[in-house]
N, CA, C and O atoms as a Tripos MOL2 file, in Angstrom:
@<TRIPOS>MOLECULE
protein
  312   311    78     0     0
PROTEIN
NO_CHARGES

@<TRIPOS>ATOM
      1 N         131.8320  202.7020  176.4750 N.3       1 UNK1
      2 CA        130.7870  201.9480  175.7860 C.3       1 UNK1
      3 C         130.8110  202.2250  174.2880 C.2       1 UNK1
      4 O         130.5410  201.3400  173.4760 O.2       1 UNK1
      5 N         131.2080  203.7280  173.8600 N.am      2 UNK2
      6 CA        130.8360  203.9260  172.7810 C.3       2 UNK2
      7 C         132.2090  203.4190  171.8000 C.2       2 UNK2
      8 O         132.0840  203.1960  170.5960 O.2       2 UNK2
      9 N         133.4430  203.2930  172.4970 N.am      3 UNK3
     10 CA        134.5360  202.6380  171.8870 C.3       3 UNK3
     11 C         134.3470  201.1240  171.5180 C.2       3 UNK3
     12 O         134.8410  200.5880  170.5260 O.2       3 UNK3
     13 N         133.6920  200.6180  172.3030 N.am      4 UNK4
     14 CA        133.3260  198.8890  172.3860 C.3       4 UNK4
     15 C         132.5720  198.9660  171.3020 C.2       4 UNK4
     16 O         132.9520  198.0140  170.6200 O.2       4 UNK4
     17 N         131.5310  199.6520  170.5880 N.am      5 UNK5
     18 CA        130.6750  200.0180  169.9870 C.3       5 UNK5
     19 C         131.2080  200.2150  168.3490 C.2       5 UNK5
     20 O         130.6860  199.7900  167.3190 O.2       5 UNK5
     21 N         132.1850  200.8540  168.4980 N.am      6 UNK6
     22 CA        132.7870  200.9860  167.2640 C.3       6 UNK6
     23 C         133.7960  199.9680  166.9180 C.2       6 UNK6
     24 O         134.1450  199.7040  165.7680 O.2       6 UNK6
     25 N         134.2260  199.4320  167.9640 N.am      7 UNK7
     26 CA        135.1560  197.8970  167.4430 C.3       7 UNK7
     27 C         134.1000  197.0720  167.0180 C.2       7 UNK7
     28 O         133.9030  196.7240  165.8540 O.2       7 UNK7
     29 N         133.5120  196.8080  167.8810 N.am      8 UNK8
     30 CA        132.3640  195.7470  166.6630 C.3       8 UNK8
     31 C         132.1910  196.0900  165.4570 C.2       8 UNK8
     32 O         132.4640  195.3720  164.4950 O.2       8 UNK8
     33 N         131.6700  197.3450  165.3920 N.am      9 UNK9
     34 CA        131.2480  198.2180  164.1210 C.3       9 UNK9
     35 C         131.9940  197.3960  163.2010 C.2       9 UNK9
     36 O         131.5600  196.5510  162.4170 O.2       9 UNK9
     37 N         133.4530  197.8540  163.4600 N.am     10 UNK10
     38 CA        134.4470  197.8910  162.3690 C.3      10 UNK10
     39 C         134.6110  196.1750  162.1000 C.2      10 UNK10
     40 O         134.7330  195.8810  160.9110 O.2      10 UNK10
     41 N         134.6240  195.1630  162.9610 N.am     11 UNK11
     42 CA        134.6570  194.2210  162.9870 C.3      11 UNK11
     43 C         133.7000  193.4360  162.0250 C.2      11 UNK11
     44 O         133.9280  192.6170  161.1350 O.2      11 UNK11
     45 N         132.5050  194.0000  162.5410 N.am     12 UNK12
     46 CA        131.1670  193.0270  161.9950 C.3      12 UNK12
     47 C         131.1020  193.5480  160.6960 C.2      12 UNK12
     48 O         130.6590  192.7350  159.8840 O.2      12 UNK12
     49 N         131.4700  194.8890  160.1390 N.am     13 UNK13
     50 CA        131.7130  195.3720  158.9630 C.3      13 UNK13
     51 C         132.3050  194.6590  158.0430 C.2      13 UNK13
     52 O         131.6910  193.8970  157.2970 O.2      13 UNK13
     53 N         133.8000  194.8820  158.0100 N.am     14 UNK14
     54 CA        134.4660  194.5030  157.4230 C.3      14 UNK14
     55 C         134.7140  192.7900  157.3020 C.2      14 UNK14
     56 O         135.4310  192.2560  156.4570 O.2      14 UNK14
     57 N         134.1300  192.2650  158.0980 N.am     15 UNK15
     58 CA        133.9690  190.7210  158.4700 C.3      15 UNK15
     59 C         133.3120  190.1560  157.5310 C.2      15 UNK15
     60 O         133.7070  189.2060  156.8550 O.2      15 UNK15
     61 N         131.9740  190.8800  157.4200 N.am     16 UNK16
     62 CA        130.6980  190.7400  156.7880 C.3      16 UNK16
     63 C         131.1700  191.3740  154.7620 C.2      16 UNK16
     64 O         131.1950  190.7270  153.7150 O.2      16 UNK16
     65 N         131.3770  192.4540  154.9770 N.am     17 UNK17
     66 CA        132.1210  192.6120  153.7850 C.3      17 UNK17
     67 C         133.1420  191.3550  152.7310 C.2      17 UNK17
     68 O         132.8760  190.7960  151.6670 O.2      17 UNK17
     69 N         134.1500  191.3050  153.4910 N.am     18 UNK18
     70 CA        134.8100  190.3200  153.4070 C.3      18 UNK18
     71 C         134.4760  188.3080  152.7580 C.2      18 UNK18
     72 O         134.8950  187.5510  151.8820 O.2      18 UNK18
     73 N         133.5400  188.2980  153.8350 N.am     19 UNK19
     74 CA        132.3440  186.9420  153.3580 C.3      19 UNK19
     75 C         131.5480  187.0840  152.3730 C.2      19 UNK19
     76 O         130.9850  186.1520  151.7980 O.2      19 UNK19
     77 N         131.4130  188.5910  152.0310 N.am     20 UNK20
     78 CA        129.9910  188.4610  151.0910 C.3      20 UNK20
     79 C         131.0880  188.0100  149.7910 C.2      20 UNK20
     80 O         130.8960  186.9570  149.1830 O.2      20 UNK20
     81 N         132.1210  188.8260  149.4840 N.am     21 UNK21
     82 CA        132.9070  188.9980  148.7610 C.3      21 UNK21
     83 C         133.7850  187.4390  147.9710 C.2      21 UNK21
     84 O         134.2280  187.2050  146.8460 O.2      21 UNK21
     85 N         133.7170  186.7650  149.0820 N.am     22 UNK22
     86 CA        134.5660  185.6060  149.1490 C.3      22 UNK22
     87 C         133.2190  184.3540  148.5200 C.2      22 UNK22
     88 O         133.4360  183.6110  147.5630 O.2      22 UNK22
     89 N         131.9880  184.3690  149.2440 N.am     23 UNK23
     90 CA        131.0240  183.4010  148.6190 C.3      23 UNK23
     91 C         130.4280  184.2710  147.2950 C.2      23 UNK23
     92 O         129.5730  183.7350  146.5910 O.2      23 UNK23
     93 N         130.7650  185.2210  147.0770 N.am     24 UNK24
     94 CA        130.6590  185.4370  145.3380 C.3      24 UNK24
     95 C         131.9110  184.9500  145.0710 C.2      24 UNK24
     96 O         131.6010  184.4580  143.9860 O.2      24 UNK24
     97 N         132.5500  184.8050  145.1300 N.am     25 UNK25
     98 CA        134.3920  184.2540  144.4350 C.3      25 UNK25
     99 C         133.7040  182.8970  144.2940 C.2      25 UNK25
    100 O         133.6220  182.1960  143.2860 O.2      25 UNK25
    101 N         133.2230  182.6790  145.5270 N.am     26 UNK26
    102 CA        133.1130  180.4750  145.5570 C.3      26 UNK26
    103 C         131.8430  180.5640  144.5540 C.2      26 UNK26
    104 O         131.6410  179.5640  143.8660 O.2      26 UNK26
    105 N         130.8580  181.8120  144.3880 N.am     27 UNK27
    106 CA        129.9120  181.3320  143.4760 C.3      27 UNK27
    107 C         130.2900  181.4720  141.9220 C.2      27 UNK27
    108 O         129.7320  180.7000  141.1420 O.2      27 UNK27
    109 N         130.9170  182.1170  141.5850 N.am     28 UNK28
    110 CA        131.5670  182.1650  140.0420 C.3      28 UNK28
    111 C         132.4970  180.7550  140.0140 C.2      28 UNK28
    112 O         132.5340  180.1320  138.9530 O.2      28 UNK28
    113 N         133.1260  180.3340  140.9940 N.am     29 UNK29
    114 CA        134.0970  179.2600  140.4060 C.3      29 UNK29
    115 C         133.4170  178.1890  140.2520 C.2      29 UNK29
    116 O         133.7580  177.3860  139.3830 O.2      29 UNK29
    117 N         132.2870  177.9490  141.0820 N.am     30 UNK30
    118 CA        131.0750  176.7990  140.9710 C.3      30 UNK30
    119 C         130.1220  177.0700  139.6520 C.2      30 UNK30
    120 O         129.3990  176.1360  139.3060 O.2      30 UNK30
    121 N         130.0830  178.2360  138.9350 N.am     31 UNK31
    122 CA        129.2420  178.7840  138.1590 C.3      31 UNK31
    123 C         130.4910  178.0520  136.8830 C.2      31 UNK31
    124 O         130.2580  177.2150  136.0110 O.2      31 UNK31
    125 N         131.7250  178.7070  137.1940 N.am     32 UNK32
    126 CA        132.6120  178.2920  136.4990 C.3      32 UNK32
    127 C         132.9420  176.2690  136.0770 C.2      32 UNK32
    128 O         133.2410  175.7020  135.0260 O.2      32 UNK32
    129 N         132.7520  175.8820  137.1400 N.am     33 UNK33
    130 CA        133.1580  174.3390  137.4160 C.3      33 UNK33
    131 C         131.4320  173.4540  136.1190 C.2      33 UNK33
    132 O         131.2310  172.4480  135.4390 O.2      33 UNK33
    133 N         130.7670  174.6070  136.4930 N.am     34 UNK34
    134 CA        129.1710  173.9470  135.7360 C.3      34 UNK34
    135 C         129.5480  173.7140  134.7370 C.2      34 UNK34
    136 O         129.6000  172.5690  134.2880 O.2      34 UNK34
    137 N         130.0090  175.0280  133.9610 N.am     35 UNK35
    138 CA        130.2890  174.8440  132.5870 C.3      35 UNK35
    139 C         131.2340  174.2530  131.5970 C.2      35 UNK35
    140 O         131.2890  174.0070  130.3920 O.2      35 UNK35
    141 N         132.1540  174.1100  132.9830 N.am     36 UNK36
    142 CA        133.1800  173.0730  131.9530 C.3      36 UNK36
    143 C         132.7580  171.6950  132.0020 C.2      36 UNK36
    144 O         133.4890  170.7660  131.6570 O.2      36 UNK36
    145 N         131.3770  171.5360  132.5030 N.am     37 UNK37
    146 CA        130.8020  169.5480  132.6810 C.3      37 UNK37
    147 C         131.4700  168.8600  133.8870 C.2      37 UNK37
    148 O         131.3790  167.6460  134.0740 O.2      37 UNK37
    149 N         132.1380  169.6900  134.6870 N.am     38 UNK38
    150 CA        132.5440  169.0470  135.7320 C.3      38 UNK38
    151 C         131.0780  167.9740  137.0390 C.2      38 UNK38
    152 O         129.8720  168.2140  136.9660 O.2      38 UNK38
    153 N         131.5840  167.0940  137.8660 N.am     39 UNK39
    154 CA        130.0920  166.9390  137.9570 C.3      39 UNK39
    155 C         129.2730  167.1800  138.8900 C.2      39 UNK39
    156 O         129.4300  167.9640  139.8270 O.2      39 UNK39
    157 N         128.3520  166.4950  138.6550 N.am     40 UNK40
    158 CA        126.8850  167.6080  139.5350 C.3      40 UNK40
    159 C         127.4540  167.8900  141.1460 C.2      40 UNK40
    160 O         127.2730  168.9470  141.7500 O.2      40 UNK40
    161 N         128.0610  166.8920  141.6000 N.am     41 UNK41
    162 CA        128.3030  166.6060  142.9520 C.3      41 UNK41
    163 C         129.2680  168.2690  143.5810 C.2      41 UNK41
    164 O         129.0850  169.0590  144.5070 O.2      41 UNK41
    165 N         130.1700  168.1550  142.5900 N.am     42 UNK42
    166 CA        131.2250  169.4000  143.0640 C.3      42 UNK42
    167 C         130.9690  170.7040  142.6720 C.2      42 UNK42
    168 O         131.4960  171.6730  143.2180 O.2      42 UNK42
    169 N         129.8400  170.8060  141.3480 N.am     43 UNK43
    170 CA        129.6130  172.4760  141.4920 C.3      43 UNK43
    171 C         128.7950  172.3760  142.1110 C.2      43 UNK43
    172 O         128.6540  173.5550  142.4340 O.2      43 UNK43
    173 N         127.7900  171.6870  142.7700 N.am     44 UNK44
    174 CA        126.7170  171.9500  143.4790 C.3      44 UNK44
    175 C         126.9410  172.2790  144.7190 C.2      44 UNK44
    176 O         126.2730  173.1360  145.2990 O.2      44 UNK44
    177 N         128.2190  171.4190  145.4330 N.am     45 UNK45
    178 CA        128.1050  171.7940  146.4650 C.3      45 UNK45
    179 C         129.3680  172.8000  146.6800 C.2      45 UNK45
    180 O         129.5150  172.9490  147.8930 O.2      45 UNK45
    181 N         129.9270  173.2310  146.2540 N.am     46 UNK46
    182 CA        130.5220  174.5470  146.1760 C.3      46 UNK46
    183 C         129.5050  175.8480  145.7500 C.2      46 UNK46
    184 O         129.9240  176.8770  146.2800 O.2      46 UNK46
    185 N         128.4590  176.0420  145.0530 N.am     47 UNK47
    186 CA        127.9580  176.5320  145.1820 C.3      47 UNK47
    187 C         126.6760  176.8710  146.4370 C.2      47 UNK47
    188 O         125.9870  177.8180  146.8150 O.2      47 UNK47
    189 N         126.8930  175.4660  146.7470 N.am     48 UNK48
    190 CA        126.1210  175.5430  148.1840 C.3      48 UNK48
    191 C         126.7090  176.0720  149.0270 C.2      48 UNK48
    192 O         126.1170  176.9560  149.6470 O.2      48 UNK48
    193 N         127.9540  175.7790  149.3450 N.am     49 UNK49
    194 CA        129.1000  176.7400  149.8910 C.3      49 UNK49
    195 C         129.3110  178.2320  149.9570 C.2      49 UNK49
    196 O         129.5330  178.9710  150.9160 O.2      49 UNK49
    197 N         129.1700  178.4800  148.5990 N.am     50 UNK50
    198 CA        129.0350  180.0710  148.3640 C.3      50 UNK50
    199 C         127.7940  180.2240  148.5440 C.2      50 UNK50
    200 O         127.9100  181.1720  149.3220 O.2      50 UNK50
    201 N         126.8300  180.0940  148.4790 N.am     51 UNK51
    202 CA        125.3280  180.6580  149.2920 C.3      51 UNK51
    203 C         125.6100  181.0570  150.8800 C.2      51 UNK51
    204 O         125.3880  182.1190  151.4620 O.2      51 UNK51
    205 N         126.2270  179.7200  151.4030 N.am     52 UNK52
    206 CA        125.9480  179.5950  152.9990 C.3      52 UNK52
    207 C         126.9850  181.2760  153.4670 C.2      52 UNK52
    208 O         126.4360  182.2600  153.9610 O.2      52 UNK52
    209 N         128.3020  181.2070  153.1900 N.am     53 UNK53
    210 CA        129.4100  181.8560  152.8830 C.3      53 UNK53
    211 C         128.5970  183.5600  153.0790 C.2      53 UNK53
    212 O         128.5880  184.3690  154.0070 O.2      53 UNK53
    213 N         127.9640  183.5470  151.6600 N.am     54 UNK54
    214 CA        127.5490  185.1480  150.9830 C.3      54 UNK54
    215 C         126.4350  185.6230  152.3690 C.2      54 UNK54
    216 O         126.5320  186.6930  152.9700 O.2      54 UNK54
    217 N         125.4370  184.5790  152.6560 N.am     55 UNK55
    218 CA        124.6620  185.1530  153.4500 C.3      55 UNK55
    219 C         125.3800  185.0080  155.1280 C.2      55 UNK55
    220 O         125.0560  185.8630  155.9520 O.2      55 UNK55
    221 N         126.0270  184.2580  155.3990 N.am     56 UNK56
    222 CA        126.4490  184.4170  156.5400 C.3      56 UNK56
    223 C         127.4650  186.3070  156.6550 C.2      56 UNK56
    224 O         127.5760  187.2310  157.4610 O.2      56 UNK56
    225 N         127.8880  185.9870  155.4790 N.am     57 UNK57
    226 CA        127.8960  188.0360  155.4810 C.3      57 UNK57
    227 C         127.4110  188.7190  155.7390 C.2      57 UNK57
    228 O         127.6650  189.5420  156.6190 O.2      57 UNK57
    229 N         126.7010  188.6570  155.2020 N.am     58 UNK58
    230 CA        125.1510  189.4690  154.6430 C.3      58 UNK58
    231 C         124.8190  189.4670  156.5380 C.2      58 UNK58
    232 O         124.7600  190.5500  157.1200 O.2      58 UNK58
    233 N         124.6710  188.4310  157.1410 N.am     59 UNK59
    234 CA        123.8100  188.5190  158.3920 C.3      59 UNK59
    235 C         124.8460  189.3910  159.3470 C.2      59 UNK59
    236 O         124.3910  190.1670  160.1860 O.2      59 UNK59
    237 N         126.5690  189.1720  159.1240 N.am     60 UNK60
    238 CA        127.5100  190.2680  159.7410 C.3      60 UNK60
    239 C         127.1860  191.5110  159.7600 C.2      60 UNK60
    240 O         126.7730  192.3410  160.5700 O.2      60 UNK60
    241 N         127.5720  191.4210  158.2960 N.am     61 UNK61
    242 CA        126.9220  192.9570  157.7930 C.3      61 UNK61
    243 C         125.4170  193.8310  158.4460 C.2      61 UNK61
    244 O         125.0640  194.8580  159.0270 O.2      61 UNK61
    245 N         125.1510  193.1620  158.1330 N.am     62 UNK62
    246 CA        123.5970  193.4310  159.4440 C.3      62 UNK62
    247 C         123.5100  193.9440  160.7210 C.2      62 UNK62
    248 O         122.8790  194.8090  161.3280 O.2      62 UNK62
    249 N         124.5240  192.9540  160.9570 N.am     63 UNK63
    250 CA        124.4720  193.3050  162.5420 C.3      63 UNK63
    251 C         125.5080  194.5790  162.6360 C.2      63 UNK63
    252 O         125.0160  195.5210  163.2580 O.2      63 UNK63
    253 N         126.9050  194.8140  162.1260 N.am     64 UNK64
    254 CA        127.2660  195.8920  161.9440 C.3      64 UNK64
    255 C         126.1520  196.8510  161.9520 C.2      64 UNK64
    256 O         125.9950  197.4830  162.9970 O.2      64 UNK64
    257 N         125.3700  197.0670  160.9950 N.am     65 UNK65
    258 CA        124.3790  198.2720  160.7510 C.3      65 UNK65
    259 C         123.3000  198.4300  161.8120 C.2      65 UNK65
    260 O         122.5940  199.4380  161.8280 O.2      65 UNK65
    261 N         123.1710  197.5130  162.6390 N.am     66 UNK66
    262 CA        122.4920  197.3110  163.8950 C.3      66 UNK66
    263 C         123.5970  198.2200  164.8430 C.2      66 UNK66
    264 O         123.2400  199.2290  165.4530 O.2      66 UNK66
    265 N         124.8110  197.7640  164.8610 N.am     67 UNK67
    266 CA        126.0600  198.5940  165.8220 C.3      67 UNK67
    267 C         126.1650  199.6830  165.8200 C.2      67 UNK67
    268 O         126.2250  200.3920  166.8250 O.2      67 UNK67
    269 N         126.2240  200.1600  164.3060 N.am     68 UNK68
    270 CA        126.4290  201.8080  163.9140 C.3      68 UNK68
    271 C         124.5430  202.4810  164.3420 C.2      68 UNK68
    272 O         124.4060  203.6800  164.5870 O.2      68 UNK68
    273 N         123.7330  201.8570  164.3560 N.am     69 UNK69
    274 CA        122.7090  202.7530  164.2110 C.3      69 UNK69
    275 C         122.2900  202.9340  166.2510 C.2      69 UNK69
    276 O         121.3920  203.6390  166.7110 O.2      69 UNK69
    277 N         123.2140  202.1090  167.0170 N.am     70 UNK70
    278 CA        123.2350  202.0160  168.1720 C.3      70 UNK70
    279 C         124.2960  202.9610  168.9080 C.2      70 UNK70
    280 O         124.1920  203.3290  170.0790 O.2      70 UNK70
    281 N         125.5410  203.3610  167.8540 N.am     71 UNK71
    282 CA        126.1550  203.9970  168.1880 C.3      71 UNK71
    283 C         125.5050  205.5830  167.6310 C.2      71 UNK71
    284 O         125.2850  206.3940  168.5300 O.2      71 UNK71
    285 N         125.3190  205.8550  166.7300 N.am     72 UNK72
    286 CA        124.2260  206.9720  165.9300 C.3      72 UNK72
    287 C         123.1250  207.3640  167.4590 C.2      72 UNK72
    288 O         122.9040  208.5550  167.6780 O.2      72 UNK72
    289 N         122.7620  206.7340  168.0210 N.am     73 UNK73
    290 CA        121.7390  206.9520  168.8680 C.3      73 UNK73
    291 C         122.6000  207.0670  170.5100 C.2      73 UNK73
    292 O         122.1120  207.2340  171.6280 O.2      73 UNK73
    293 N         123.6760  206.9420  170.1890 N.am     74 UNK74
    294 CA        124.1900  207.1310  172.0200 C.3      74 UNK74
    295 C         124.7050  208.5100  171.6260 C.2      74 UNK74
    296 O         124.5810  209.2910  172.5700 O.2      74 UNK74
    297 N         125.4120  209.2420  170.2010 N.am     75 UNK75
    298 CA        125.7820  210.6330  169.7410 C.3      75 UNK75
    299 C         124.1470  211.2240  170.0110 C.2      75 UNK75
    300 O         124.2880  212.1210  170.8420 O.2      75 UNK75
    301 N         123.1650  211.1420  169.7810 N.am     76 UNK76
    302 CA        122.0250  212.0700  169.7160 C.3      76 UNK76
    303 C         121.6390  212.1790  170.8630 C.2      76 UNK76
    304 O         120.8340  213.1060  170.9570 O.2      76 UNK76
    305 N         121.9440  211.3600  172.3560 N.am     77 UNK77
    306 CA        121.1710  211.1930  173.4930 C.3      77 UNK77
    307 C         122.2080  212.6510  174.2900 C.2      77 UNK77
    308 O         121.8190  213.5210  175.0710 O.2      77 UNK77
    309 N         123.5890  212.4210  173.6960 N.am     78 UNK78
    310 CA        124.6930  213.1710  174.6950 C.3      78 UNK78
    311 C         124.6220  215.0600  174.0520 C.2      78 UNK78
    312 O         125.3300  215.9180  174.5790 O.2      78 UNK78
@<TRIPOS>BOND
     1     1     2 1
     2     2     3 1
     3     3     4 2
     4     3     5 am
     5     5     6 1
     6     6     7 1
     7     7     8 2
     8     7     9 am
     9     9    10 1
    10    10    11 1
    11    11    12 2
    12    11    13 am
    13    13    14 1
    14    14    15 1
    15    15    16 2
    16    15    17 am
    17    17    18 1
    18    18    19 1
    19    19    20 2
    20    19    21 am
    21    21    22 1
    22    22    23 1
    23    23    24 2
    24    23    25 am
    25    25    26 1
    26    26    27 1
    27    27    28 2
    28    27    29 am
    29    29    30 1
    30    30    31 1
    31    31    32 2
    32    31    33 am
    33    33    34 1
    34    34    35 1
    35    35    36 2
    36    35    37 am
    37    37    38 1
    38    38    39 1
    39    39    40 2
    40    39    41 am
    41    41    42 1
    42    42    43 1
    43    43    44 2
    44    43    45 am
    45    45    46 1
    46    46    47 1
    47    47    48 2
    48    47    49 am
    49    49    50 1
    50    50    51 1
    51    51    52 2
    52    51    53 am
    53    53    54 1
    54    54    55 1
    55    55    56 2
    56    55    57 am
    57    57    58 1
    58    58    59 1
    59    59    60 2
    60    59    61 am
    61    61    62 1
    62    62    63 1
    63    63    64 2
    64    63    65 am
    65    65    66 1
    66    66    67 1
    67    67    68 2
    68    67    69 am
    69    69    70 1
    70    70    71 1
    71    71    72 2
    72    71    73 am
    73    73    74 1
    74    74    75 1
    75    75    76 2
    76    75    77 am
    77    77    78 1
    78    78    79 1
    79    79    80 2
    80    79    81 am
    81    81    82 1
    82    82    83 1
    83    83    84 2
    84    83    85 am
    85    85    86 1
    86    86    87 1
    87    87    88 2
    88    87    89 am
    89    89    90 1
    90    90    91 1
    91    91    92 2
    92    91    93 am
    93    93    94 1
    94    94    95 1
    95    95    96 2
    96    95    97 am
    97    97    98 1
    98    98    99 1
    99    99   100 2
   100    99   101 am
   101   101   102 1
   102   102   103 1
   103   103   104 2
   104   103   105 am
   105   105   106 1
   106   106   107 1
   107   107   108 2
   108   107   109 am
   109   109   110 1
   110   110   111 1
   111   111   112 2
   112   111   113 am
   113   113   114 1
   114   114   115 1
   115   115   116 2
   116   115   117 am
   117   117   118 1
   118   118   119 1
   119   119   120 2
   120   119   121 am
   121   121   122 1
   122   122   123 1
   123   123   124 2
   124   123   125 am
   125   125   126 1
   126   126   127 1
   127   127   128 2
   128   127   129 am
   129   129   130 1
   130   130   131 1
   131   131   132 2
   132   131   133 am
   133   133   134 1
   134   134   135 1
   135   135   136 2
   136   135   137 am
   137   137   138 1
   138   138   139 1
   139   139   140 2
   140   139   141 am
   141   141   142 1
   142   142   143 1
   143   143   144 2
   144   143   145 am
   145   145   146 1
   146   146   147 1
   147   147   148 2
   148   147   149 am
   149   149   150 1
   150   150   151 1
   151   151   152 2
   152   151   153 am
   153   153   154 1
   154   154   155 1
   155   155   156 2
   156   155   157 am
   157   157   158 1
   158   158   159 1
   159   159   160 2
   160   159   161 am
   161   161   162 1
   162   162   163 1
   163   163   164 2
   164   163   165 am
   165   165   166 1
   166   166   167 1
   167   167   168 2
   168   167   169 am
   169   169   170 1
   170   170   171 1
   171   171   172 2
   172   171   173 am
   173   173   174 1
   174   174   175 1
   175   175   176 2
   176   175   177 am
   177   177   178 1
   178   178   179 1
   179   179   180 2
   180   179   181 am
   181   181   182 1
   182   182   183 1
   183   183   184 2
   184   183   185 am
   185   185   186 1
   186   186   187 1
   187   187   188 2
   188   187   189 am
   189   189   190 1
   190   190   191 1
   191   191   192 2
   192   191   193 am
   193   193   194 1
   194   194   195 1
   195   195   196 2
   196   195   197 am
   197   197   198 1
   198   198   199 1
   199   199   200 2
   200   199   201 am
   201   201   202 1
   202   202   203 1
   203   203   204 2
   204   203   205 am
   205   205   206 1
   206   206   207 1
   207   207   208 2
   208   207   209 am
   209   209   210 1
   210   210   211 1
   211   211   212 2
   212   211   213 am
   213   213   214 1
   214   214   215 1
   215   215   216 2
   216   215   217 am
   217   217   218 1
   218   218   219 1
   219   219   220 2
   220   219   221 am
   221   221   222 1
   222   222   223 1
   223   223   224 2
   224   223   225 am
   225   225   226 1
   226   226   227 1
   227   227   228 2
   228   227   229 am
   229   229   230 1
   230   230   231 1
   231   231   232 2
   232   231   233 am
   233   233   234 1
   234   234   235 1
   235   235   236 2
   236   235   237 am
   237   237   238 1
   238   238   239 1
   239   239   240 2
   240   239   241 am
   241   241   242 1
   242   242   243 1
   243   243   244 2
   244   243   245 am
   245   245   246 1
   246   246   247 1
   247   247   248 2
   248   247   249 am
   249   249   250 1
   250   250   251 1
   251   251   252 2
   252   251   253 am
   253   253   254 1
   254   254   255 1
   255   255   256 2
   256   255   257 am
   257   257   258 1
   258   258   259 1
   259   259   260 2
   260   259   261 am
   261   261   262 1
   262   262   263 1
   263   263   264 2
   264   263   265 am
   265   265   266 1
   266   266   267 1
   267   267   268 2
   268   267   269 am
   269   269   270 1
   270   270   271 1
   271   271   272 2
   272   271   273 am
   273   273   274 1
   274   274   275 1
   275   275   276 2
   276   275   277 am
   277   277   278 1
   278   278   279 1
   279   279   280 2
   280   279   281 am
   281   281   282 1
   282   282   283 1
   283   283   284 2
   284   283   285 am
   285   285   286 1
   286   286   287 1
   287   287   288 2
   288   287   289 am
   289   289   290 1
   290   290   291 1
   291   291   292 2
   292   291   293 am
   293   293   294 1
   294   294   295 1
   295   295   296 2
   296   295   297 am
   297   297   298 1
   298   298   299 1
   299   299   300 2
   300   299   301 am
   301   301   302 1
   302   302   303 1
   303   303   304 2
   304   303   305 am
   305   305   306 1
   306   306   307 1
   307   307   308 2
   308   307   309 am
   309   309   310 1
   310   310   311 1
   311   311   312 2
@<TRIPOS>SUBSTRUCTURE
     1 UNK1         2 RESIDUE 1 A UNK
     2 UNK2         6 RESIDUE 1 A UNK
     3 UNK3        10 RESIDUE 1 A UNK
     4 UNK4        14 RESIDUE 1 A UNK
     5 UNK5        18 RESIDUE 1 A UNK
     6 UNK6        22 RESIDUE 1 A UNK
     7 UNK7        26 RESIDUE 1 A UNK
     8 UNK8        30 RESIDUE 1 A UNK
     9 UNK9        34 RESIDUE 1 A UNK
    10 UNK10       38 RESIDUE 1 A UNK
    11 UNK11       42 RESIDUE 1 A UNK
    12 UNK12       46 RESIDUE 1 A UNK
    13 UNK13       50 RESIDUE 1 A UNK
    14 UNK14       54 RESIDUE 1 A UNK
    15 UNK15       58 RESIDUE 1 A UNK
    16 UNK16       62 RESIDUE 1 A UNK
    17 UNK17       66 RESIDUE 1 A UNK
    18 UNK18       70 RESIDUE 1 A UNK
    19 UNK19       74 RESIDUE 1 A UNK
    20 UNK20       78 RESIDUE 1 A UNK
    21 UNK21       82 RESIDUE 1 A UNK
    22 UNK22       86 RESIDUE 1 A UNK
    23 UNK23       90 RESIDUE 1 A UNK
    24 UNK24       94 RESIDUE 1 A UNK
    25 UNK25       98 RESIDUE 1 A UNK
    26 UNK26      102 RESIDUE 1 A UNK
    27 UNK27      106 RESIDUE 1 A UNK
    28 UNK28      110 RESIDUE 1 A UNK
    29 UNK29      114 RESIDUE 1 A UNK
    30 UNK30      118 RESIDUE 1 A UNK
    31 UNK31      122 RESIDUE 1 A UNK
    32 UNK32      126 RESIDUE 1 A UNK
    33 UNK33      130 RESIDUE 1 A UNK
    34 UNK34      134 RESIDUE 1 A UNK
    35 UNK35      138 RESIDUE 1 A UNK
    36 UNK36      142 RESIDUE 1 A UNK
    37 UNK37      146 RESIDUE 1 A UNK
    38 UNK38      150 RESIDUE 1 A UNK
    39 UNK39      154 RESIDUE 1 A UNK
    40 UNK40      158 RESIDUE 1 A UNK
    41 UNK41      162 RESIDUE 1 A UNK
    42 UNK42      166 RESIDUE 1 A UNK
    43 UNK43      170 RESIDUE 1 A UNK
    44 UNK44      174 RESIDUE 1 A UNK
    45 UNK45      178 RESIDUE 1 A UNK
    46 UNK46      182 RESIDUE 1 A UNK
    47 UNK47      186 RESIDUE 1 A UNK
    48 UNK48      190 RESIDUE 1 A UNK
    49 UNK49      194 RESIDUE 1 A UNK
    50 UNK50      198 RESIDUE 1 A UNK
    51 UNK51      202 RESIDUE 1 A UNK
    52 UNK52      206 RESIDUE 1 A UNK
    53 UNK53      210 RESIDUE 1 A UNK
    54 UNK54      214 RESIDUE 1 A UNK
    55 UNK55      218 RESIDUE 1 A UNK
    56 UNK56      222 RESIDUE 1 A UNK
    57 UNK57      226 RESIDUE 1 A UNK
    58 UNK58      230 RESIDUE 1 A UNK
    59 UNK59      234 RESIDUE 1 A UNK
    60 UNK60      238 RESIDUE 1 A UNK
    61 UNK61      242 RESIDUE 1 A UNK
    62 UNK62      246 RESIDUE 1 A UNK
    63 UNK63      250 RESIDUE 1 A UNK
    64 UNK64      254 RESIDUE 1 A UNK
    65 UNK65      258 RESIDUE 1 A UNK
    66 UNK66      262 RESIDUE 1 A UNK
    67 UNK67      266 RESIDUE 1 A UNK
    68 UNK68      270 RESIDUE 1 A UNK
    69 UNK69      274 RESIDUE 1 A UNK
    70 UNK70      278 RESIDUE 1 A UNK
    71 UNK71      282 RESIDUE 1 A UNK
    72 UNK72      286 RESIDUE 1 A UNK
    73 UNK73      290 RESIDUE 1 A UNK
    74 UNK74      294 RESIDUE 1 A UNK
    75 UNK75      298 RESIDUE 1 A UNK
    76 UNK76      302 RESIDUE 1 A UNK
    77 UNK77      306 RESIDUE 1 A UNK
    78 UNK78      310 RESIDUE 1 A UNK
């Protein structure tokens, strides 16, 4: 159980890591696309992109820290 436990871990971790990382990339190039007057249609929705992106991390990441604090608690029971 506690091996199953740590593959997620590492999974939902680095998964979540990974996404947060990537919808900040899509939010600077949309931040980027603003300022050169490109138009409303394509930085907007690339930056909508990088929102959806960053927090769908963010909610990985989460659940990782949900995994580890489940695995933290099967070490204190044994």
């Amino acid at each position: 159980m506690e091996k199953n436990l740590k593959r997620k871990w590492l999974k939902f971790a680095v998964g979540g890591i990974l996404l947060m990382g990537f919808g900040l990339s899509l939010l600077g190039e949309a931040g980027i696309l603003k300022m050169s007057g490109s138009g409303f249609l394509s930085w907007f929705g690339i930056g909508t992109l990088a929102l959806a992106v960053f927090f769908a991390g963010l909610s990985l990441f989460g659940q990782a820290v949900v995994f580890k604090s489940q695995m933290d608690n099967s070490k204190r029971k044994h």
